[in-house]
FIRORO-432752 format. One line per field, with one value per residue (C-alpha): z, x, y; residue in three letters; residue number from 1. Coordinates in nm, 3 decimals. Example, Ala and Ser with C-alpha at 12.3 -4.5 7.8 and 13.67 -1.06 7.14 Angstrom:
z (0.780|0.714)
x (1.230|1.367)
y (-0.450|-0.106)
rest (ALA|SER)
nr (1|2)
END
This chain:
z (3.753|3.428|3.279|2.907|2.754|2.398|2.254|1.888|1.703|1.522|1.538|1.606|1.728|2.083|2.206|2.257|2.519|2.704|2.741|2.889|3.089|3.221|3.389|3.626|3.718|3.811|3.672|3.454|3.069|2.995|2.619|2.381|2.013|1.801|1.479|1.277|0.982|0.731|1.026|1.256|1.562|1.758|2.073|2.284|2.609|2.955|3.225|3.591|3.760|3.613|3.758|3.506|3.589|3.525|3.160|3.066|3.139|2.928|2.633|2.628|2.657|2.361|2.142|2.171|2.257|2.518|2.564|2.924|3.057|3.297|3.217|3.478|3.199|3.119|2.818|2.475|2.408|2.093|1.980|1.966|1.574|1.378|1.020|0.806|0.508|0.223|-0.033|-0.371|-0.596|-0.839|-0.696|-0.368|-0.249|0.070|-0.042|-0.124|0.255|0.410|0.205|0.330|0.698|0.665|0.605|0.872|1.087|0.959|1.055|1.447|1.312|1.429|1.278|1.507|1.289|0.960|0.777|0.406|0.304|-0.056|-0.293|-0.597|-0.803|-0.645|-0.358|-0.057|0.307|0.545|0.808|1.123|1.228|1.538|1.609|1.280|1.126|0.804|0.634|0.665|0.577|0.318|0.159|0.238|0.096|-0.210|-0.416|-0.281|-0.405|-0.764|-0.768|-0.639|-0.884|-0.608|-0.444|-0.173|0.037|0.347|0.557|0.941|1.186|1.256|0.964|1.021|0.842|0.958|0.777|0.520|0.326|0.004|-0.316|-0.615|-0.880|-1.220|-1.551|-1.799|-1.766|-1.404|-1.418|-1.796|-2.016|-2.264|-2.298|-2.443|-2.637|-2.890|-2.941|-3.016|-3.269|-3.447|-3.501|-3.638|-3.814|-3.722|-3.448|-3.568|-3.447|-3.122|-3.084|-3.159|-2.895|-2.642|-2.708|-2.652|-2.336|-2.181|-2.280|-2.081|-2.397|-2.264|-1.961|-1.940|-1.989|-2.311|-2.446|-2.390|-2.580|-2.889|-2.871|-2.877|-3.162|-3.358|-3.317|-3.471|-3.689|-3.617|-3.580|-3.234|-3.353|-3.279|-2.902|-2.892|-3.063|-2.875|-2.553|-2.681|-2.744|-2.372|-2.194|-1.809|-1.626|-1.514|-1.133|-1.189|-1.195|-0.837|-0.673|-0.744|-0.642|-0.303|-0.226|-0.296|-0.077|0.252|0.185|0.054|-0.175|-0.476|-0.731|-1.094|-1.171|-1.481|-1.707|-1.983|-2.116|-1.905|-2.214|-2.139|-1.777|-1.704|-1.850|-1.656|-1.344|-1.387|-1.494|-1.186|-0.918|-0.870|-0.662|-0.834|-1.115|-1.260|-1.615|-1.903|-2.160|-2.505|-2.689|-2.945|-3.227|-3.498|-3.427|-3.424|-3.162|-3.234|-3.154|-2.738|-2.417|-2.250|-1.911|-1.619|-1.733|-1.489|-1.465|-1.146|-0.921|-1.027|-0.940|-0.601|-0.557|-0.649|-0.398|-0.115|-0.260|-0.287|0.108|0.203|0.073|0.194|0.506|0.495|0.680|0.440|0.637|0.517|0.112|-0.043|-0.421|-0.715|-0.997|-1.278|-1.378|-1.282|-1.318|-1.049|-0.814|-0.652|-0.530|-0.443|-0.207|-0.051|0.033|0.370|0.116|-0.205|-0.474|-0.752|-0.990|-1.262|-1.223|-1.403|-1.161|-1.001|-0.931|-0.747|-0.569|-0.429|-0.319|-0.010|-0.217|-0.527|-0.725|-1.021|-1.071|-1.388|-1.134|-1.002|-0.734|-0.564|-0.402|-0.159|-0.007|0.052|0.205|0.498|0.254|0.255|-0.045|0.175|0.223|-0.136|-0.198|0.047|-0.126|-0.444)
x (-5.131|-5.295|-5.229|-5.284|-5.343|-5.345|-5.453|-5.399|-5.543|-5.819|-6.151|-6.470|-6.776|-6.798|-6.446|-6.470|-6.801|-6.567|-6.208|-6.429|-6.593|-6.291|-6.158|-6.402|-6.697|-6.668|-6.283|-6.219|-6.192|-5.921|-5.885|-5.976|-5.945|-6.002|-5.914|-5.956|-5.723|-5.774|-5.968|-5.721|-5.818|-5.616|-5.737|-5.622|-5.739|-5.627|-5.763|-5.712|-5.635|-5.712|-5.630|-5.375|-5.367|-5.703|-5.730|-5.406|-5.563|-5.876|-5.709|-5.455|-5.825|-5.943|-5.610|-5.500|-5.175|-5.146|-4.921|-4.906|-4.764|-4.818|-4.821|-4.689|-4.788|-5.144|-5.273|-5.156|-5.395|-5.564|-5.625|-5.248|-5.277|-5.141|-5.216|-5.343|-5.193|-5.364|-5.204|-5.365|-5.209|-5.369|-5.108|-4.933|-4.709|-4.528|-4.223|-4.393|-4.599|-4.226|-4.096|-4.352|-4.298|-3.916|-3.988|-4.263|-4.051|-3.736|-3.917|-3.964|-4.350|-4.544|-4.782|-5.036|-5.292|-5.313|-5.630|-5.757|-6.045|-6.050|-5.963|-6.140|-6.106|-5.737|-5.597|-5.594|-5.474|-5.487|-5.270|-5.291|-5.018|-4.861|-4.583|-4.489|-4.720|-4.898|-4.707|-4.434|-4.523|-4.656|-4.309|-4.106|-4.351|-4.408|-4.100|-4.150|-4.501|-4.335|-4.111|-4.327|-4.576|-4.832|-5.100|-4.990|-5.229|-5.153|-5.421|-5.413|-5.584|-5.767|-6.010|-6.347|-6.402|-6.792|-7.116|-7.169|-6.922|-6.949|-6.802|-6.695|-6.564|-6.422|-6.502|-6.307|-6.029|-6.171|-6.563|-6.534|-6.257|-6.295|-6.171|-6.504|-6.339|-6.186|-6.507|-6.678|-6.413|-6.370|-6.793|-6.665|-6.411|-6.149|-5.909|-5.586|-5.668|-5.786|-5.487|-5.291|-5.456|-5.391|-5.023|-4.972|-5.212|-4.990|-4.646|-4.784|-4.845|-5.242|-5.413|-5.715|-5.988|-5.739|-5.726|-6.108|-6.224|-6.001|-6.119|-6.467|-6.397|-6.268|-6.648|-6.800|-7.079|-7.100|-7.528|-7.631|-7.689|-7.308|-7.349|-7.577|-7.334|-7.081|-7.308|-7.400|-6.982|-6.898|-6.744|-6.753|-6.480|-6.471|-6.591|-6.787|-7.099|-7.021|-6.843|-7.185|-7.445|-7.212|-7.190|-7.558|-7.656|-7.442|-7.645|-7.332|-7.408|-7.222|-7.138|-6.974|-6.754|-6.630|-6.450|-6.588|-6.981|-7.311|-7.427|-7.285|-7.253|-7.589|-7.714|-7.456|-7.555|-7.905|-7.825|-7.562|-7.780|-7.517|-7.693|-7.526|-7.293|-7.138|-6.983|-6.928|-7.218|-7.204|-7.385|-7.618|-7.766|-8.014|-7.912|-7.542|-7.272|-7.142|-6.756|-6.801|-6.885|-7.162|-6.984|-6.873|-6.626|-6.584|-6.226|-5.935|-6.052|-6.429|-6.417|-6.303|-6.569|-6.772|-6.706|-6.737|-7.021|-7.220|-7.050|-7.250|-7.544|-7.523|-7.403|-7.057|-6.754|-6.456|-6.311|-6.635|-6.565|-6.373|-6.207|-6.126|-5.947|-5.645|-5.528|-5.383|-5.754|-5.820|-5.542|-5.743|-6.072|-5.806|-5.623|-5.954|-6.124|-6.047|-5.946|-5.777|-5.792|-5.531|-5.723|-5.431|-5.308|-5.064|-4.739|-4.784|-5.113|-5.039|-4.769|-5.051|-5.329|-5.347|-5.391|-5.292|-5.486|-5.334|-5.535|-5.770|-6.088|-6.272|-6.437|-6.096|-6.180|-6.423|-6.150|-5.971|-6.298|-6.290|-6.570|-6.421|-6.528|-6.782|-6.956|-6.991|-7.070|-7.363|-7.516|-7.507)
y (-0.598|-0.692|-1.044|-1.050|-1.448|-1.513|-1.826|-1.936|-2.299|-2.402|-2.216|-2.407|-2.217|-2.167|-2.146|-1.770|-1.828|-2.154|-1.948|-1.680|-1.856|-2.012|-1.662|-1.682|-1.436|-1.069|-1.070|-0.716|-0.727|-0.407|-0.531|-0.803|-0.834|-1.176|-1.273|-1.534|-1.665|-1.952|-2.137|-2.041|-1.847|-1.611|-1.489|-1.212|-1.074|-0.874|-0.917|-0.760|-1.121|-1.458|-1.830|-1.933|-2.275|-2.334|-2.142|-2.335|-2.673|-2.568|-2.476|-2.751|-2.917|-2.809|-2.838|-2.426|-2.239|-2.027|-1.733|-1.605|-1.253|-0.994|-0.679|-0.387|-0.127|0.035|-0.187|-0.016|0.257|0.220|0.543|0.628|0.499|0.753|0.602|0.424|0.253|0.015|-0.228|-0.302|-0.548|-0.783|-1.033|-0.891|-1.070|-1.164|-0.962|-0.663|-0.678|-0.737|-0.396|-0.176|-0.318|-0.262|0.103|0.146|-0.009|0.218|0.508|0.412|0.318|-0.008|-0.194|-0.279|-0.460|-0.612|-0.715|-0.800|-0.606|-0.714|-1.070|-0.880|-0.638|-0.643|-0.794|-0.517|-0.560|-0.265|-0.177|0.005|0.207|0.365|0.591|0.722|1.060|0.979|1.236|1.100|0.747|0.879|1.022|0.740|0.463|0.681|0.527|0.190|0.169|0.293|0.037|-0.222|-0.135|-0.201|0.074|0.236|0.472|0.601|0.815|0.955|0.777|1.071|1.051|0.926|0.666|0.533|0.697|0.888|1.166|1.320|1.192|1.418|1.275|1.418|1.236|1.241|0.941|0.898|0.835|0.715|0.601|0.841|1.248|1.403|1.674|1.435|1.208|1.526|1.641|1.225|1.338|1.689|1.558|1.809|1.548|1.715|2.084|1.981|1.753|2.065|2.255|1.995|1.964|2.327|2.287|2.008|2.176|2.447|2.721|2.736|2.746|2.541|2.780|2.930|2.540|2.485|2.751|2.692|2.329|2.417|2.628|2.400|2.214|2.499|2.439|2.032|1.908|1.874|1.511|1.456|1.530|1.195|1.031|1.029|0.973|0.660|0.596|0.677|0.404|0.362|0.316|-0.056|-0.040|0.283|0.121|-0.044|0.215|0.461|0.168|0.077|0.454|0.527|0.209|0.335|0.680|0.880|1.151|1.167|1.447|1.472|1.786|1.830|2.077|1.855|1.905|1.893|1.761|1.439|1.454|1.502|1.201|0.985|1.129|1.051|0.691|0.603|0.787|1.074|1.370|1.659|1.757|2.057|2.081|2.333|2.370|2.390|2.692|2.588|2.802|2.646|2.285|2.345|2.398|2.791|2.676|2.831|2.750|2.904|3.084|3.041|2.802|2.547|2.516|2.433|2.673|2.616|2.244|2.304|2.564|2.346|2.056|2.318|2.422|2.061|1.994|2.292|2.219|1.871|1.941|1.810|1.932|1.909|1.690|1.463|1.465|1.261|1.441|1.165|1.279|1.207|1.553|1.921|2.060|1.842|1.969|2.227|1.975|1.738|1.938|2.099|1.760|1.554|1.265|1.327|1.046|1.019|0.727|0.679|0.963|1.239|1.211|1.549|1.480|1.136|1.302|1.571|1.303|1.175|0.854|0.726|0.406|0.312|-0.026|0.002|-0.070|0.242|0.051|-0.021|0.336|0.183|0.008|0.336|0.409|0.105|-0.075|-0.446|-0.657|-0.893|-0.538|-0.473|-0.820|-0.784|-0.483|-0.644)
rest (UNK|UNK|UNK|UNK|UNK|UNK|UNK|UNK|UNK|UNK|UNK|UNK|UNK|UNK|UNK|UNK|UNK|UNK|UNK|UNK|UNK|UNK|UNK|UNK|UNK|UNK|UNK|UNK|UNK|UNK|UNK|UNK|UNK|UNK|UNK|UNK|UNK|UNK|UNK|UNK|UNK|UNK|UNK|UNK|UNK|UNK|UNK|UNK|UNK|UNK|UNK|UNK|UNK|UNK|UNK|UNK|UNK|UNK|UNK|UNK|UNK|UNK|UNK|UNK|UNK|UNK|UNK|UNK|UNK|UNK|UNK|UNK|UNK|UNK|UNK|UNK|UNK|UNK|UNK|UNK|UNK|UNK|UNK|UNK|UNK|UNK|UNK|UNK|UNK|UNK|UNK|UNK|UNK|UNK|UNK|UNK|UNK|UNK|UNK|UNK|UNK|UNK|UNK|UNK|UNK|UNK|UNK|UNK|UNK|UNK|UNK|UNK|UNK|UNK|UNK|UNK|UNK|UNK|UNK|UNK|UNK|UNK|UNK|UNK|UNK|UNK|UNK|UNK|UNK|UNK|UNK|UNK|UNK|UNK|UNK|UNK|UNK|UNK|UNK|UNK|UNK|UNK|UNK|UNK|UNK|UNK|UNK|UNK|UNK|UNK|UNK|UNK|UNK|UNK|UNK|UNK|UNK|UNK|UNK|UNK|UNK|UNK|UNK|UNK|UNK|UNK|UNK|UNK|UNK|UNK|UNK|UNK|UNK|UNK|UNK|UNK|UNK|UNK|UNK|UNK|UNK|UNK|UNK|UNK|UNK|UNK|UNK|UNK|UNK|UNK|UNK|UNK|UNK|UNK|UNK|UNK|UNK|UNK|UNK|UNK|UNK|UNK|UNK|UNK|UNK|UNK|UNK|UNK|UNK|UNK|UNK|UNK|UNK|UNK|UNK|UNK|UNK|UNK|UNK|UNK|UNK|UNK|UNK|UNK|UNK|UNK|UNK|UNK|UNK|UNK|UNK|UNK|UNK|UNK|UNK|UNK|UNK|UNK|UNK|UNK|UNK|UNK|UNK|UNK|UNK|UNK|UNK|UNK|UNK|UNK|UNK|UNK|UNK|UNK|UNK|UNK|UNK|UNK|UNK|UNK|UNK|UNK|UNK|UNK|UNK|UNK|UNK|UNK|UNK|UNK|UNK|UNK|UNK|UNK|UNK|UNK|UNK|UNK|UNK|UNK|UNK|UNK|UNK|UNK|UNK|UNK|UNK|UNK|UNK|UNK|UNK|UNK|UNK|UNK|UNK|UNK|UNK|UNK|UNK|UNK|UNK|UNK|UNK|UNK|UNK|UNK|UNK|UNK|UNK|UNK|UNK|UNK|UNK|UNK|UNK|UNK|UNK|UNK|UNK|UNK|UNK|UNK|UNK|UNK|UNK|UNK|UNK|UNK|UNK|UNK|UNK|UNK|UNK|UNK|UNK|UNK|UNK|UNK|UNK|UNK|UNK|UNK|UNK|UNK|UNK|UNK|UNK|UNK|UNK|UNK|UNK|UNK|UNK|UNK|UNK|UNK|UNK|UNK|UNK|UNK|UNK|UNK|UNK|UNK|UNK|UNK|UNK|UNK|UNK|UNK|UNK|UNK|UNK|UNK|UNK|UNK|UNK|UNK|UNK|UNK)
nr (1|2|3|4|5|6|7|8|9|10|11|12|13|14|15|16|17|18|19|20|21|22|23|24|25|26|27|28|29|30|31|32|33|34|35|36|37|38|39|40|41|42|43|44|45|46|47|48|49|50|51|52|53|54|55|56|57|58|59|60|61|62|63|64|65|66|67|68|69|70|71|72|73|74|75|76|77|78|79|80|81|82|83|84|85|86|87|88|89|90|91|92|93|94|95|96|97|98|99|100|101|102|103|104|105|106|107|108|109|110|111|112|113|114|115|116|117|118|119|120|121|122|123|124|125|126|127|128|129|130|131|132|133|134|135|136|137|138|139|140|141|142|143|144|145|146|147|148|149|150|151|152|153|154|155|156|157|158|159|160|161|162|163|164|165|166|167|168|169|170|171|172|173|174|175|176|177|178|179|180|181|182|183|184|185|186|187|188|189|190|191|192|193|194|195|196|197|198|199|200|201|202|203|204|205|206|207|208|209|210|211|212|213|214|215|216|217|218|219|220|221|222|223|224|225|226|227|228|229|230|231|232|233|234|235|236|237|238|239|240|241|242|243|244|245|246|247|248|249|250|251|252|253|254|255|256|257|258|259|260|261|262|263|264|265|266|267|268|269|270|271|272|273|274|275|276|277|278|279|280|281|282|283|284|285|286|287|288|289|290|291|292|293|294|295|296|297|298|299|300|301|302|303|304|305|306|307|308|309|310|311|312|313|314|315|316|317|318|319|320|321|322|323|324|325|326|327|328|329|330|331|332|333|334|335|336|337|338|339|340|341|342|343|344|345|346|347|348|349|350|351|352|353|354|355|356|357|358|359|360|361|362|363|364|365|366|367|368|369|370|371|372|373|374|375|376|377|378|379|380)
END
């Protein structure tokens, strides 16, 4: 018969080592797990046999509750955790926690731990979940989040969280703040027939490669000069910069795909240490962009190719790479990676992702990653 004890009070160090101690040599550990809140320690353990009378005169000794019960059961097996869901809120708030609970527990689901990974950027607390496929979590906490107007990601279990993966990230309105295509036409001075373009793109007139093109051509005949420009007018997303130094430190490999311009990609890989990138480039005749786009175009289906592509040469399973993206062109890497990432995303992309982030901070990704804020305050 197994005997679990858990004691709760005030932490000091080395009241693990004496409650230990206190079971007596040779006696069977079958589970433990500690935690420690606001200076307030909670200490569980199961053991084979134990002399209660003796651990309940220690801890009333040193000041701590005990809860005593034996167990005629196999201790809960941890790996029957079927998911994994994560808050982000700049404020969350007790309410919104005992929402999310009511419809874990609605759906037969327990929540078996709860944690905070993050104070900053956002507020996050992840829980671990039992009973209840992610999938389905995943539909029914969907319109709470919405409502809530809080984060809610849900993952399986199943996914390996520990070491490296690959990262592949899109850029415009994800990496950086800014869509490429109209900086590029404010320098050529023709905004209004690009806008057009777009609008018949988004009402669903134009498919993207059709809507690239006739964008581009609307930049015929502007200076190369204009490309720098608007490099030097790019603005990161806030986050980016510590999401790509974080990533880089743990020895993930990171990648850019974009159906925007290698002109301006490039250069932001090489300054945020991305590995690889793949964009559309611009064709160029006597100092001036000729109004196309030199093929392939990297569109939908190209972006995805190219995530399996960079996960082969890298060596990742699929399962391993991790797609972050905003729009329908990024529907395709989205689906194909072992984590999809909607960052502020269209609605039919969030619905798609396996999670959604709608906080302004790109760096709120890492905790969707199991990277707690004290980590990414220790690689700074």
């Amino acid at each position: 018969m197994n005997t679990t004890l858990t004691f709760t009070g005030w932490d000091r160090p080395g009241i693990t080592a004496q409650l230990l101690s206190a079971l007596g040599e040779a006696i069977p550990v079958h589970d433990i797990e500690q935690l420690v809140v606001q200076g307030r320690l909670v200490l569980s353990v199961a053991v084979e046999s134990v002399n209660v009378d003796v651990v309940s005169s220690l801890a009333a000794d040193l000041g701590l509750a005990i809860d005593i019960r034996d167990e005629c059961d196999d201790v809960v097996d941890r790996r029957s955790a079927s998911a994994l869901v994560v808050l982000m809120a700049h404020q969350l708030q007790a309410s919104h926690v005992a929402l999310i609970a009511e419809q874990i527990a609605g759906l037969g689901g327990n929540i078996e731990r709860i944690v905070r990974t993050a104070d900053y950027p956002v507020t996050a607390v992840e829980m671990t979940v039992s009973s209840v496929p992610a999938s389905a979590l995943k539909q029914a906490l969907a319109p709470v989040s919405t409502r809530l107007s809080v984060d809610v990601a849900v993952q399986s279990a199943t996914i390996i969280r520990q070491g490296a993966r690959l990262v592949v990230m899109d850029v415009d309105s994800t990496l950086i703040q800014d869509e490429v295509i109209d900086l590029l036409a404010q320098e050529a001075g023709c905004q209004a027939a690009v806008a057009e373009v777009t609008e018949r793109a988004m009402a669903g007139e134009l498919d993207f490669e059709q809507s690239l093109r006739q964008r581009v051509s609307a930049l015929q005949g502007t200076p190369v000069a204009a490309i720098e420009s608007v490099r030097s007018r790019v603005r990161l997303t806030p986050g980016a910069r510590t999401l790509c130094r974080v990533l880089n430190s743990l020895g993930y490999r990171l990648a850019l795909v974009s159906g925007g311009f290698a002109e301006i990609v490039g250069p932001l890989a090489e300054e945020l240490g991305v590995h690889r990138f793949r964009a559309n480039t611009l064709e160029v005749a006597d100092g001036r962009l000729t109004g196309r786009v030199v093929p392939p175009v990297v569109d939908r289906a190209g972006k995805a190719r190219a995530l399996r592509e960079f996960a082969g040469e890298f060596g990742f399973a699929l399962s391993r790479t991790v797609a972050i993206g905003d729009g329908a062109n990024d529907l395709d890497m989205i689906e194909a990676a072992g984590l999809g990432i909607a960052f502020n995303a269209k609605p039919a992309v969030a619905a798609a992702a396996d999670a959604s982030v709608t906080a302004p901070y790109l760096d709120s990704v890492l905790y969707l990653l199991g990277i707690s804020r004290e980590q990414v305050e220790a690689l700074s």
